[in-house]
Phi, psi and omega in degrees: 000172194265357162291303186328308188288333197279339182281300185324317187254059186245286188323325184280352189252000182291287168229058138298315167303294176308322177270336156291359160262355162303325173305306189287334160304285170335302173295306186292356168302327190279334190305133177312101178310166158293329178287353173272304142004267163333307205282339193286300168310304227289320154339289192301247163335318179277330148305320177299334167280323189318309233243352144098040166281170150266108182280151163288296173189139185252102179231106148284136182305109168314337144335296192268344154271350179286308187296284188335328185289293187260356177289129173268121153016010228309122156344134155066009153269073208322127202244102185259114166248135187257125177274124189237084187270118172266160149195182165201143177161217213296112193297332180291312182299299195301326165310305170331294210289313173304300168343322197251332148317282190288028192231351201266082179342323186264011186285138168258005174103170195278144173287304162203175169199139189224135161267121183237167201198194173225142189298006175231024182007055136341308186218145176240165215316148159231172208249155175211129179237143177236143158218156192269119192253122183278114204262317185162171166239167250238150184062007163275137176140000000 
């Protein structure tokens, strides 16, 4: 009868159940947190004073962090946020400061990069680098 089949296949969706919330436990564990965010700027700014820069603005994309939030985890898949630092001051210290950049266990290389300044250098340039930051990976934890 068709109760008979429905009581038999209790066990299987039983843990089926448990194990996607074990799944879904597992993924949000690997998620970049905010205080990993944070540490990563305040990181980010503290190279940038050394080097006697100014920062402008620092953007993980808010887009991107919502996705990163609500994206589920693929096991054994690397979790990427791209990070976008302007800044202005010295051209040798943004080099130092790139320098230190790419020295950053979590950097993964650059997106782009640009200097915009005014041809009677009036003012001075300001620099802009976008990169790609390695948050961790999905089925670790």
């Amino acid at each position: 009868t068709d109760f008979q089949t429905t009581i038999a296949q209790l066990p299987v969706l039983i843990n089926a159940s448990a194990e996607m919330t074990q799944k879904k436990q597992r993924q949000a564990s690997v998620l970049f947190g905010k205080n990993e965010v944070l540490r990563s700027i305040e990181e980010i700014r503290s190279h940038a004073g050394a080097e006697r820069l100014t920062i402008l603005d620092i953007e993980p994309p808010v887009s991107e962090l919502l996705a990163l939030r609500t994206t589920a985890a693929i096991p054994g898949e690397p979790l990427f946020l791209n990070i976008t630092v302007r800044i202005k001051g010295d051209y040798v210290g943004f080099g130092q400061f790139i320098q230190k950049i790419e020295a950053l266990p979590y950097f993964r290389g650059v997106n782009f990069c640009s200097i915009l300044g005014s041809p009677d250098q009036s003012t001075p340039p300001v620099y802009s680098i976008g990169f790609k930051a390695l948050l961790g990976e999905g089925g670790r934890g």
